[in-house]
Legacy VTK file of the C-alpha trace (Angstrom):
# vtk DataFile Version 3.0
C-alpha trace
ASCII
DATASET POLYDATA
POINTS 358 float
143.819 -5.848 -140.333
147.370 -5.584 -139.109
149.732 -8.306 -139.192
149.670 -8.438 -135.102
145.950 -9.345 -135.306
146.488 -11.722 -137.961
149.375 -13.149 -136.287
146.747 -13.548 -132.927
143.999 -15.263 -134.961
146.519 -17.639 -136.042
147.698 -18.290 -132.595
144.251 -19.109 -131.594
143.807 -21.583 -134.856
146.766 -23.258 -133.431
145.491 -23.188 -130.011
141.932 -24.674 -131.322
143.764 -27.187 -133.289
145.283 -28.988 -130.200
142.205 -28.448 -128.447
140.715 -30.629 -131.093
143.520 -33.256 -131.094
143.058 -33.930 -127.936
139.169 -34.653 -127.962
139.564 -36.164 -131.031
142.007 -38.226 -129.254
139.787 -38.714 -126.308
136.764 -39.815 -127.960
138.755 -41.951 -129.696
140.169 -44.013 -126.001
136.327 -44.106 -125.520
135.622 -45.505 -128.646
138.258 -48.444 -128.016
136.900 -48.852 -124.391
133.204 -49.112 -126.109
134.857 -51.508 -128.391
136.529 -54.392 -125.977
132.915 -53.897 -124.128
131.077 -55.211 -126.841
133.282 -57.681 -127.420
133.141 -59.293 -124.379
129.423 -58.622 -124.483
129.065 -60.693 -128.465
127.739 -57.126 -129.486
128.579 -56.179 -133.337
131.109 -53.464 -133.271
129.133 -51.245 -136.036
125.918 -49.670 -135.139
123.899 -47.498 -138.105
121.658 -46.829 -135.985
123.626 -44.869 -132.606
125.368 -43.726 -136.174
122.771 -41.768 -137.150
121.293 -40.894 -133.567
124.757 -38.941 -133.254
124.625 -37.446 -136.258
121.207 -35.755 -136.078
122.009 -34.204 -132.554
125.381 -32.856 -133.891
123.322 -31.215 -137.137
120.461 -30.057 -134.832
122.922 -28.097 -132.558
125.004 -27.087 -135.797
124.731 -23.141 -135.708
127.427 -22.532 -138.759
128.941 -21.583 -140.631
129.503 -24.731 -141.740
126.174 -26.419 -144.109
124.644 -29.967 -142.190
125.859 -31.853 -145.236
129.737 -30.946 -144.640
129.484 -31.338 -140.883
127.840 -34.547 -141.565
130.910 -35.576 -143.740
133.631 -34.351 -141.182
132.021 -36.797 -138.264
131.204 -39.890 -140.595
134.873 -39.777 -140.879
135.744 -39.400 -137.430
133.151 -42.046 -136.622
134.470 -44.420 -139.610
138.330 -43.966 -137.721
136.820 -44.553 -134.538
135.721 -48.168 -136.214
138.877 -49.054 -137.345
140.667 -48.789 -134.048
138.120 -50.666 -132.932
139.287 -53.450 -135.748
142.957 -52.828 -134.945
142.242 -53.704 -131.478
140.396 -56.955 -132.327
143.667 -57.891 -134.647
145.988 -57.249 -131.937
144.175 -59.777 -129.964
143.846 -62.630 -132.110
145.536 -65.647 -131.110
147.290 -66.195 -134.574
148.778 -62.768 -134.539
152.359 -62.188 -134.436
151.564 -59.042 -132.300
150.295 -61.090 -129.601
153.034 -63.881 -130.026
156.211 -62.554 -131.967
158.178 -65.569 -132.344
157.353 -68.295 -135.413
155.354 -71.198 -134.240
157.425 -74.106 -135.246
155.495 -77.397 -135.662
157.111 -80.913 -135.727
156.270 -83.812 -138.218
158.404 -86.226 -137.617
161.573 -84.511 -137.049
160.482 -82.149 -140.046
160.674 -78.766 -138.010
158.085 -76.806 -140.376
158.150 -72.762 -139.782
162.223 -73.258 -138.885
163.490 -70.941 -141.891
164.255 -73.597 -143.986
162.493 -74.649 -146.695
160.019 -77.996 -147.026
158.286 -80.134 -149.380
154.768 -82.532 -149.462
153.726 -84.556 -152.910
151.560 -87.239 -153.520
148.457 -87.908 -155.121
145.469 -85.967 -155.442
143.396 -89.065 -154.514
144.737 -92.578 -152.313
143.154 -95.233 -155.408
145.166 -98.031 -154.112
148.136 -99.344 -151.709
150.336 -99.926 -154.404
149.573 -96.062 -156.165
150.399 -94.457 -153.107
153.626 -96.804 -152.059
154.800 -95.977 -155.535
154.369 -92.269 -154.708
155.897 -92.715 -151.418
158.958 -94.443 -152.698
160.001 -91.767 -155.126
159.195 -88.777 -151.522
161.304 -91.424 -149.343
164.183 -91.736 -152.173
164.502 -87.676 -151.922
164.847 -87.523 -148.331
161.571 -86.018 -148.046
159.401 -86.811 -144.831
156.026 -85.264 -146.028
153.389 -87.234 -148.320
149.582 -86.135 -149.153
146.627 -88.183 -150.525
142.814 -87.376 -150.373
140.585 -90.297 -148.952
137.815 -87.892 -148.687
137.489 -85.796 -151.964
134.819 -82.625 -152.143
134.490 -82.613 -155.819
132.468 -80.080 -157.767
130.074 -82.686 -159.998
128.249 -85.366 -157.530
128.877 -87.791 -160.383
133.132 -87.958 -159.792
135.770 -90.255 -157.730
134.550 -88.808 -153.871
137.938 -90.717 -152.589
137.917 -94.344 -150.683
137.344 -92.388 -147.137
138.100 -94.508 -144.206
139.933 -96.895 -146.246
141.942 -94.707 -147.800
143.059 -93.551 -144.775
143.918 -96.769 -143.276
146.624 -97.015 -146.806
147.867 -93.851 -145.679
148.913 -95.192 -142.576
150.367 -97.910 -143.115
152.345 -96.393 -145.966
153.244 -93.830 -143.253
154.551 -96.871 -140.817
156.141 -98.733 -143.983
158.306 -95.900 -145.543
158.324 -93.558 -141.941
156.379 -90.532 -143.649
153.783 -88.252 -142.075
150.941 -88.076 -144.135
148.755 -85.158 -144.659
145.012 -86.091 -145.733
141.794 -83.536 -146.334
138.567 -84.083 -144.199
135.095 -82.696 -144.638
133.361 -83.602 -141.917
133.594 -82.864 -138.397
132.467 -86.368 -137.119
135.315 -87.946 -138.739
137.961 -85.944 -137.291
138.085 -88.061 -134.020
138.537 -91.420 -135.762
141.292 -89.570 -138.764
143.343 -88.473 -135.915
144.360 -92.188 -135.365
145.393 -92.587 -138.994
147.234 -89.376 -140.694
149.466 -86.762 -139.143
147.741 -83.671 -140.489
144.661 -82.953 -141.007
143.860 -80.749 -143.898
141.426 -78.661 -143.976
140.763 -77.415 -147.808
139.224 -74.264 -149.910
136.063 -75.311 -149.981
136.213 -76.021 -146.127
137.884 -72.986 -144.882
134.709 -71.348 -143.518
133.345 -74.796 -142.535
132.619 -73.676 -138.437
131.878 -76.672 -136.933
134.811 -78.191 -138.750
137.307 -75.270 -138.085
136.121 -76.452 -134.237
136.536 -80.183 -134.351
140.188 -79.494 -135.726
140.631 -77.106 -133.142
139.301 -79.500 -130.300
142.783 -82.222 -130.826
146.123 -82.315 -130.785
146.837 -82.739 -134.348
148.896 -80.513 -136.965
146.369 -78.328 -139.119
147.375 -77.521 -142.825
144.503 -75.182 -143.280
144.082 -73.875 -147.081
142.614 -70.858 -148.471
138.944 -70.365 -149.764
138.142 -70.125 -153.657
137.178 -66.577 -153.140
138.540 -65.514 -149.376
140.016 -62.520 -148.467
143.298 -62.395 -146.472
141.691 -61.299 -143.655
139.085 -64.442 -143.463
141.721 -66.749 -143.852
143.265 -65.271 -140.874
140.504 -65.123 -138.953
139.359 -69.001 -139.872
142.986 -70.035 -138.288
141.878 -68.132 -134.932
138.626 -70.389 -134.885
141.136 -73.378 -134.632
143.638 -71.925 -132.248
140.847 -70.363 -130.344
139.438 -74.119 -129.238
143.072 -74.878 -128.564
145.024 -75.863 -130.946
148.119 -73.715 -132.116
149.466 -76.406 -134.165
148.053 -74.440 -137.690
149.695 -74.576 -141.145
148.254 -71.817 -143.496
148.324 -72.740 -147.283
147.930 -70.607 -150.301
146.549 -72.207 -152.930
145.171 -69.660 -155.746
142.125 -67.970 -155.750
139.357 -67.729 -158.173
139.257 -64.397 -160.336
138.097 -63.997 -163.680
141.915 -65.433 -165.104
141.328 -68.839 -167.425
144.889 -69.140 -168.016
145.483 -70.738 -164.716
143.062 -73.141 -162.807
143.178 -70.470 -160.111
145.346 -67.063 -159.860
147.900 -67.791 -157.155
148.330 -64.822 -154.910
152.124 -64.630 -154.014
151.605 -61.814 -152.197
149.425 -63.412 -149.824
152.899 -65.408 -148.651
154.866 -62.104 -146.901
151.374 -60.642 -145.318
150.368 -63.799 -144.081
154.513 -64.065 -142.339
154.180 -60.575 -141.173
150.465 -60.699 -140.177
150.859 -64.279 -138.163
153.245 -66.493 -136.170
152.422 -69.299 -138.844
154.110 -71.267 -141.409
152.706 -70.641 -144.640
152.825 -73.068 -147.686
152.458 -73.020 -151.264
150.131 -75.329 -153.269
151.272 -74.676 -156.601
149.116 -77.771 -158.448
145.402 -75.986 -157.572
147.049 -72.596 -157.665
147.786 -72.963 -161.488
146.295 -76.083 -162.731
149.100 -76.845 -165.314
152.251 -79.031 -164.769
153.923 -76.586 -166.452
153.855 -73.898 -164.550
154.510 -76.190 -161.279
158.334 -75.495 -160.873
158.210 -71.582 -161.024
155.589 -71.046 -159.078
157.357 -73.683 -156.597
160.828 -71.135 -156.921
158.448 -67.864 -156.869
156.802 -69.448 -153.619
160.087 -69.876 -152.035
161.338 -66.528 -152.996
158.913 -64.919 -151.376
159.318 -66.470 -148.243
156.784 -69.431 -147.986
157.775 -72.294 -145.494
157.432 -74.821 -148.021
155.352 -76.194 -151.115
152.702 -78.725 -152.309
152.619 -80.417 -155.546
150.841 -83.889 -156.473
152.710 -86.737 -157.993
150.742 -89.324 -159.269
152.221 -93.036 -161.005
150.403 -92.240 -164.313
148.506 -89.425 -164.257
146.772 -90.005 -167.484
144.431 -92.862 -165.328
144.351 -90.824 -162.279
140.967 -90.320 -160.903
140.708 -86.907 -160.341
142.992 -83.909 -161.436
145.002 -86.184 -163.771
146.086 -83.074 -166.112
147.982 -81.279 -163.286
149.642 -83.912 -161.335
152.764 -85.029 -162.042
154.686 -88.307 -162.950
157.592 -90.319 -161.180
159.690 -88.326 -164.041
158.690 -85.269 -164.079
158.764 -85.201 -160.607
162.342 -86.502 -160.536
162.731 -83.144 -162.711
160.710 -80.973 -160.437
162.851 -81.398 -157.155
166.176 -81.914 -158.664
165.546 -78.440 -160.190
163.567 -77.207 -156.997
167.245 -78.327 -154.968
169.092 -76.499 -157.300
167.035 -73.108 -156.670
167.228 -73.578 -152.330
170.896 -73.833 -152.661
171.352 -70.657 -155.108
168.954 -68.967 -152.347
171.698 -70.164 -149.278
LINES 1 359
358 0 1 2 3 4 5 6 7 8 9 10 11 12 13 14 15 16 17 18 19 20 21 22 23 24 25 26 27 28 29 30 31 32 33 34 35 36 37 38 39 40 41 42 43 44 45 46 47 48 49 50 51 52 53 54 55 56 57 58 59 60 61 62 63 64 65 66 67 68 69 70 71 72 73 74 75 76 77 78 79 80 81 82 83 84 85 86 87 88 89 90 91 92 93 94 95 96 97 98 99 100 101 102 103 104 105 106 107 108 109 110 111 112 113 114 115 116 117 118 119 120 121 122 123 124 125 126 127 128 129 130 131 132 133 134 135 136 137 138 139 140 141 142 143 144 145 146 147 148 149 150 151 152 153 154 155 156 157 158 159 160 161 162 163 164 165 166 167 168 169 170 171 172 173 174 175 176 177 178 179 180 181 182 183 184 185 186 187 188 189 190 191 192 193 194 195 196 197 198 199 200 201 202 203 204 205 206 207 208 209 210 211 212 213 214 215 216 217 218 219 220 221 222 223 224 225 226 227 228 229 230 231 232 233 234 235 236 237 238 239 240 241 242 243 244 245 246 247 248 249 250 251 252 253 254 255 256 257 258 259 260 261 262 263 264 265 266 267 268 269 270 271 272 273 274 275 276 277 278 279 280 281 282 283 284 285 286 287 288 289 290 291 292 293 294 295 296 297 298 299 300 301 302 303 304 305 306 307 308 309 310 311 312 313 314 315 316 317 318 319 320 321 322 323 324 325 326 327 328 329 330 331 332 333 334 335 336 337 338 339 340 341 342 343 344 345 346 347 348 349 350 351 352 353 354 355 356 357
């Protein structure tokens, strides 16, 4: 063969190799058309069985040379790209995305602008016990300048048999501490019939791990016009935390607050591994201010103050940590909150860090 026919067969490689771009590239504007038609439709984006329908016509008019079993490889992988734009396209849409709104959602507590670029704080108790536990908590926020102040009323706890949290009445302390000492108060609740009458009492509603893929509830939070600190599940992926924030922006609320707080791997150093890099994804993937609970994340007190730094590092909007009187009497997580001390400690260090960052 001379080099001139060589040279021609080569051409015509080339020339088949655009040829194929471009279907490739055609059947893949299809695909995306097929896509937003079953989404509009409720229709599951992956179907096995127009999968394999496609497949055995394409190996039924395959006439070589290549064998059924590599043709059947080269299309699963056109068919498995094909999917994925598909995805792409649904991500683009979502609500929460910063592709669809660019700019950081800023939400006000209180004149606490959180998502602004600078850098904010909520303690407090694991559980509201009393009045006087919380306005001793409260005292110590107020003292630092501070703004934000947590408490459970409602507490999902793993044994039946432990302090479930005061409910209503703890809520009703949490507001009036939030009148008394001119906090916001952020408070967990479980179910979605008590959203309507905790909206009247705290000025977030938190929505926690074991809650993140709670529907209904994702809904009811959706449904008012109340701040959303929504946290991560024990064992969620990135991309269902995401996608539990759309529920709640998709019923109409935009007010959302994501909130790592650890997740559960196979690690018994830690209460839970906290996944720092969740913090830049979750700035780059959404419009959202993202927190930091370091107390669930590690489950020690000491290990509160550099994961607080690492968190702010990183990039988070801010950080949760529980404070607690005495914690040795605290009713639930009394090994990893801290005292009025310790505390004291904690954010005079915690200042020190912010200002190194400026």
């Amino acid at each position: 063969m001379s080099n001139k026919e060589l040279d021609q067969l080569r051409q015509r490689v080339d020339e088949l190799n655009l040829e194929l771009l471009s279907l490739i590239n055609e059947r893949a504007r299809l695909v995306q058309e097929i896509g937003r038609v079953k989404e509009t439709q409720g229709v599951f984006r992956y179907d096995p069985v127009r999968e394999r329908k496609m497949l055995d016509l394409i190996k039924e008019n395959n006439d070589g040379p290549f064998e059924n079993s590599t043709i059947e490889h080269i299309f699963k992988e056109i068919f498995k790209a094909g999917l994925e734009l598909q995805k792409d396209d649904h991500r683009k849409a979502l609500l929460v995305s910063r592709k669809k709104k660019p700019d950081n959602t800023v939400i006000d507590l209180k004149g606490e602008k959180i998502g602004d670029g600078n850098p904010h704080f909520v303690f407090g108790p694991c559980a509201v016990e009393s009045y006087e536990q919380v306005a001793t908590v409260a005292e110590s926020v107020k003292a630092k300048g501070l703004k934000l102040l947590r408490g459970g009323a409602y507490k999902p706890r793993t044994s039946p048999y432990d302090f479930q949290g005061l409910g209503l009445e703890g809520l009703k302390i949490l507001k009036r501490i939030a009148d008394e000492y001119d906090l916001a108060v952020i408070s967990e609740i479980t179910n979605p019939a008590d959203i309507e009458t905790a909206v009247q009492y705290i000025d977030v509603i938190q929505i926690g791990a074991r809650n993140m893929q709670n529907f209904d509830l994702l809904k009811a939070a959706g449904a008012v016009n109340k701040p959303v600190l929504l946290k991560r599940g024990l064992a969620a992926t990135i991309e269902e935390f995401i996608n539990a924030a759309e529920y709640i922006m998709a019923h109409g609320n935009g007010q959302i607050i994501l909130c790592e707080r650890g997740i559960r791997t196979y690690e018994r150093a830690t209460r839970n591994t906290l996944d720092i890099s969740a913090v830049p994804i979750l700035k780059q993937e959404t419009h959202l201010p993202v927190f930091v609970d370091v107390t669930h994340s590690t489950g020690r007190r000491d290990l509160l103050l550099p994961a607080a730094k690492a968190a702010l590092a990183i990039g988070a909007d801010g950080v949760m940590a529980e404070v607690h009187p005495d914690p040795a009497v605290a009713l639930s997580d009394s090994a990893q909150q801290m005292d009025l001390k310790q505390f004291d400690e904690f954010y005079r260090e915690i200042k020190k860090s912010v200002l190194a960052r400026v």
